[in-house]
Backbone as CSV, one residue per row, in Angstrom:
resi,resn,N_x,N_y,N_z,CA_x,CA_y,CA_z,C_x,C_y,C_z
1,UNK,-25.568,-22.141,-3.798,-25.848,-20.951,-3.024,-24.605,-20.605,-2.204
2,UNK,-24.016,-19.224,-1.945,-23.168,-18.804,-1.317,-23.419,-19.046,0.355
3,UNK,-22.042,-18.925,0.737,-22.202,-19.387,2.154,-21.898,-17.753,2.626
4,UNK,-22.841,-16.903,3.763,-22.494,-15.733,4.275,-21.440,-16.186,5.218
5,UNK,-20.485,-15.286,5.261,-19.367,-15.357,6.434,-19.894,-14.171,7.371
6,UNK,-19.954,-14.592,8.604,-19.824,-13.871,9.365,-18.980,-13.094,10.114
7,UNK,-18.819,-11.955,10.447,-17.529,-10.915,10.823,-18.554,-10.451,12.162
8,UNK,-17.257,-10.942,13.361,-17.560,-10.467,14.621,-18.035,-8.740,14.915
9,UNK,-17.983,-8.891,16.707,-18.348,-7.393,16.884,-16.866,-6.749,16.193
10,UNK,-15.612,-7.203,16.657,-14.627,-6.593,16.948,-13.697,-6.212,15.650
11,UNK,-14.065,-7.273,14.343,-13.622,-7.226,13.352,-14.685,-5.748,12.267
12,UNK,-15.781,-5.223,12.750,-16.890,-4.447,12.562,-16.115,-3.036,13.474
13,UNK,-15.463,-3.281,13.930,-15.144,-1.956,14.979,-13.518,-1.491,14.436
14,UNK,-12.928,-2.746,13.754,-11.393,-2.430,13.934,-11.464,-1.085,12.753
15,UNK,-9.916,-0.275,12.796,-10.528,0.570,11.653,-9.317,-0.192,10.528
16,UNK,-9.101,0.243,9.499,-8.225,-0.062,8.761,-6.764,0.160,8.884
17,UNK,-5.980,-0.652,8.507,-4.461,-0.126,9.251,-3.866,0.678,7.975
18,UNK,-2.698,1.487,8.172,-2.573,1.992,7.028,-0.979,1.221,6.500
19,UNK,-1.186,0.884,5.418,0.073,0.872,4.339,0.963,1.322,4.138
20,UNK,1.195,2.499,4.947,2.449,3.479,4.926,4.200,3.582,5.094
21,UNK,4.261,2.396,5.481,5.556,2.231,6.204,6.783,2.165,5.058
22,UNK,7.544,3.510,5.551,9.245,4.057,4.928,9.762,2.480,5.138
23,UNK,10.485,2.140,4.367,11.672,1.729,4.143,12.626,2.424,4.518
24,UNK,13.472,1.986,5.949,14.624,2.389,6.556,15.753,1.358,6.506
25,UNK,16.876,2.013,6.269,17.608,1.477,6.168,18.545,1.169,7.609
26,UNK,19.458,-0.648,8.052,19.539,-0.558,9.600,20.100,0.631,10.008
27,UNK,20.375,1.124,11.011,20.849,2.018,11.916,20.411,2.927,11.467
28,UNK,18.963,3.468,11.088,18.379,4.735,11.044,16.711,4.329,11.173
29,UNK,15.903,5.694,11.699,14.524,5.557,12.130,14.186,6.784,11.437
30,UNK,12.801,6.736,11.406,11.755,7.712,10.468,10.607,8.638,11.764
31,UNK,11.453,9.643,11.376,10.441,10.295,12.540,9.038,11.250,12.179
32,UNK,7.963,10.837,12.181,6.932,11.095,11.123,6.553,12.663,11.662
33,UNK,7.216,13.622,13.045,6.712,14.545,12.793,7.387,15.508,12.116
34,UNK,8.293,15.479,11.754,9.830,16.064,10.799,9.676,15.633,9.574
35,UNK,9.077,14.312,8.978,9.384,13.338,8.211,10.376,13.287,7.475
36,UNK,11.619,12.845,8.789,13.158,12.921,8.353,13.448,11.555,8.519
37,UNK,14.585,10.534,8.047,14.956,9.408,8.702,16.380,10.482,9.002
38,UNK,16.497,9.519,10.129,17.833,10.135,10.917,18.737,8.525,11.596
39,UNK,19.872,8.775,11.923,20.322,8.163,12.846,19.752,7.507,13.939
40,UNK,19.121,6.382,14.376,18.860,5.712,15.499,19.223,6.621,17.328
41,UNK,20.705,7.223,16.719,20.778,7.672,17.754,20.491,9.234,18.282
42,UNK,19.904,9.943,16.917,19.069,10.700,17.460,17.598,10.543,17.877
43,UNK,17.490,9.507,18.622,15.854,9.113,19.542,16.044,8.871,20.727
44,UNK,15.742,9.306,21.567,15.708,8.960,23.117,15.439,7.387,22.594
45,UNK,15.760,6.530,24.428,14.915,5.686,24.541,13.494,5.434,24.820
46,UNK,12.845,4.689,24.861,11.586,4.257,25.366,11.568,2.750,25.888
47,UNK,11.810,2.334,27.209,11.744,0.571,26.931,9.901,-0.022,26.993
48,UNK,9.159,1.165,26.795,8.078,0.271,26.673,7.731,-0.031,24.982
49,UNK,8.491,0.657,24.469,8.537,-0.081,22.644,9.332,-0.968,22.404
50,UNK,8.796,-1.727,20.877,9.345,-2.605,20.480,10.779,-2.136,20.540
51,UNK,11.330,-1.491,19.403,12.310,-1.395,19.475,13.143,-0.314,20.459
52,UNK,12.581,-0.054,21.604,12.973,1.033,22.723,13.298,2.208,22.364
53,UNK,12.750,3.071,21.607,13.331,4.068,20.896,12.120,5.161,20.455
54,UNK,11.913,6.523,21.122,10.629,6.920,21.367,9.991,7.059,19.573
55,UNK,9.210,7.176,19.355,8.586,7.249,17.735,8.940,8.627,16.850
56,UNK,9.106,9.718,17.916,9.997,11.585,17.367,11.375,11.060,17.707
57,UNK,11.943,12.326,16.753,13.644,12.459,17.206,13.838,13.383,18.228
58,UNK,14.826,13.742,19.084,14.990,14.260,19.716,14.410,15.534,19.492
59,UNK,14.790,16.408,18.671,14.448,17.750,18.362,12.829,17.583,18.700
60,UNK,12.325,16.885,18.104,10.450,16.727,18.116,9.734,16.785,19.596
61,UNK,10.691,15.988,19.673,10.307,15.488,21.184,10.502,15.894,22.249
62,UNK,11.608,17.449,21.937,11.938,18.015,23.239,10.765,19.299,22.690
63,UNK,10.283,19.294,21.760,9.529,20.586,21.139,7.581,20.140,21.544
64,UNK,7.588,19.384,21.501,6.612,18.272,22.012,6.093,18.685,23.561
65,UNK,7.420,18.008,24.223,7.071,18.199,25.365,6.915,19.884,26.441
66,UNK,7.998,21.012,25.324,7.542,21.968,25.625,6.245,22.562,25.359
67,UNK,5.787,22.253,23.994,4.391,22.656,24.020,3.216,22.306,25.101
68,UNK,3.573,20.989,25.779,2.541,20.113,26.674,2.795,20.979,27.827
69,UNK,4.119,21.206,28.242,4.391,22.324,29.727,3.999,23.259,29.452
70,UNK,3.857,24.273,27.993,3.117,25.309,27.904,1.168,25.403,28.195
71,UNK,1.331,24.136,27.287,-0.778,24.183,27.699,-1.225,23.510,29.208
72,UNK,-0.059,22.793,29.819,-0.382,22.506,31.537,-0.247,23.687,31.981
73,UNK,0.731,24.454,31.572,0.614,26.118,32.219,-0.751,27.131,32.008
74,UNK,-0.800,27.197,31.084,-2.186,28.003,30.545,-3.173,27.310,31.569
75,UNK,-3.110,25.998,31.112,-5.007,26.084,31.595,-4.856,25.684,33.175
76,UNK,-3.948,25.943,33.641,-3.586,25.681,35.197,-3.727,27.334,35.671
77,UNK,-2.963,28.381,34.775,-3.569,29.612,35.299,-5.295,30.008,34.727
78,UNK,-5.887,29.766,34.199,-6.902,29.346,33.507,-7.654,29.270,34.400
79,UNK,-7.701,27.961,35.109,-8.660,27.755,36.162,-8.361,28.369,37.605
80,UNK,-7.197,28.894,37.856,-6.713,29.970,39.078,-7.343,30.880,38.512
81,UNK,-7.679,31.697,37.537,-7.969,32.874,37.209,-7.037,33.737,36.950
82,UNK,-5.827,33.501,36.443,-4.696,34.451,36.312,-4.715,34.897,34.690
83,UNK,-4.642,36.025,34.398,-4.860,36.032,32.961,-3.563,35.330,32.564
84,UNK,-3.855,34.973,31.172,-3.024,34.789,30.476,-2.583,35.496,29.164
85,UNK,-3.585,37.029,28.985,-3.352,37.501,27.652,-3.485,39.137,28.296
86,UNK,-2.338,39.803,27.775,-2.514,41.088,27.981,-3.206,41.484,26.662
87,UNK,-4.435,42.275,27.066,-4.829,43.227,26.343,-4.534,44.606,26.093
88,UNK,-3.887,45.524,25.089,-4.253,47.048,25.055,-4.710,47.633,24.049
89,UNK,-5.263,48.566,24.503,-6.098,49.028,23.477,-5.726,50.284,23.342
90,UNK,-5.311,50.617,22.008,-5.038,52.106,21.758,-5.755,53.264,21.591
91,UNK,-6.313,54.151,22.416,-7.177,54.979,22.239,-7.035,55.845,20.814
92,UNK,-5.993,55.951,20.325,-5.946,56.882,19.247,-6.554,56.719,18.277
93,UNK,-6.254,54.842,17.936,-6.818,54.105,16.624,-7.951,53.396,17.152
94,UNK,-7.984,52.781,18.285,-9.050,51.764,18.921,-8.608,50.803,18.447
95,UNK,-7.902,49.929,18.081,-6.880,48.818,17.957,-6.849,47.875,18.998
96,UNK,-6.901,46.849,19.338,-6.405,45.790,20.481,-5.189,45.324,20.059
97,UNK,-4.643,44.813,21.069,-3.310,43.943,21.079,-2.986,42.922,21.804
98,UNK,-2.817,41.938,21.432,-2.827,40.989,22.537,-1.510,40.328,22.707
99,UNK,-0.754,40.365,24.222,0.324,40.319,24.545,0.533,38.682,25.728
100,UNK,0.975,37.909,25.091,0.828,36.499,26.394,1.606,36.652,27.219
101,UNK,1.270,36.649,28.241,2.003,36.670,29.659,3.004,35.427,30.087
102,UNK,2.396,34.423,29.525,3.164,33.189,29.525,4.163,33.126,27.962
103,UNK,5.640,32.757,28.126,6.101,32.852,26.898,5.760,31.962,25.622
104,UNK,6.143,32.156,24.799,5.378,31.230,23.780,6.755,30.502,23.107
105,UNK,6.424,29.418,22.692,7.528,28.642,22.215,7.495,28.379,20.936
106,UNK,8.778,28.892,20.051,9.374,29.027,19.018,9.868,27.869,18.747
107,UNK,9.896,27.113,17.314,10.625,25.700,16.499,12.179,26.538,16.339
């Protein structure tokens, strides 16, 4: 008769890891939102990673963090009540248009 193995809470919860990992060659990193390998030294640091070196390349990561200052902006005028979308409406055609007051950020 077979013996049941038992699998904890935590081994029931983990999810599966994935298999994915580029082959880089030394002095270059894989930046998965570009999915470019580049130079090592296009990555900021990070010293709370293994290898201190943030997981985007620069470009990502300065595009990243503008998007995050854009949606702290929005929903900060958001809850002030400041619009954030010009509306007009063309009487001729009856058309809307919607114009953001806050600028929008271009790659």
């Amino acid at each position: 008769m077979a013996k049941k193995v038992k699998t904890t809470k935590k081994e029931k919860t983990q999810k599966p890891t994935k298999e994915t990992k580029t082959t880089v060659s030394a002095g270059q990193k894989y930046c998965p939102k570009c999915k470019t390998t580049q130079p090592v030294a296009n990555f900021p640091t990070d010293n709370r990673r293994k290898d201190h070196l943030y997981i985007y390349c620069r470009a990502c990561e300065s595009l990243r963090q503008k998007e995050k200052n854009l949606r702290r902006k929005i929903n900060k005028a958001e809850t002030e009540g400041i619009p954030v979308l010009k509306i007009d409406i063309n009487e001729e055609t009856g058309k809307t248009t919607e114009t953001t007051l806050i600028p929008v950020i271009e790659a």
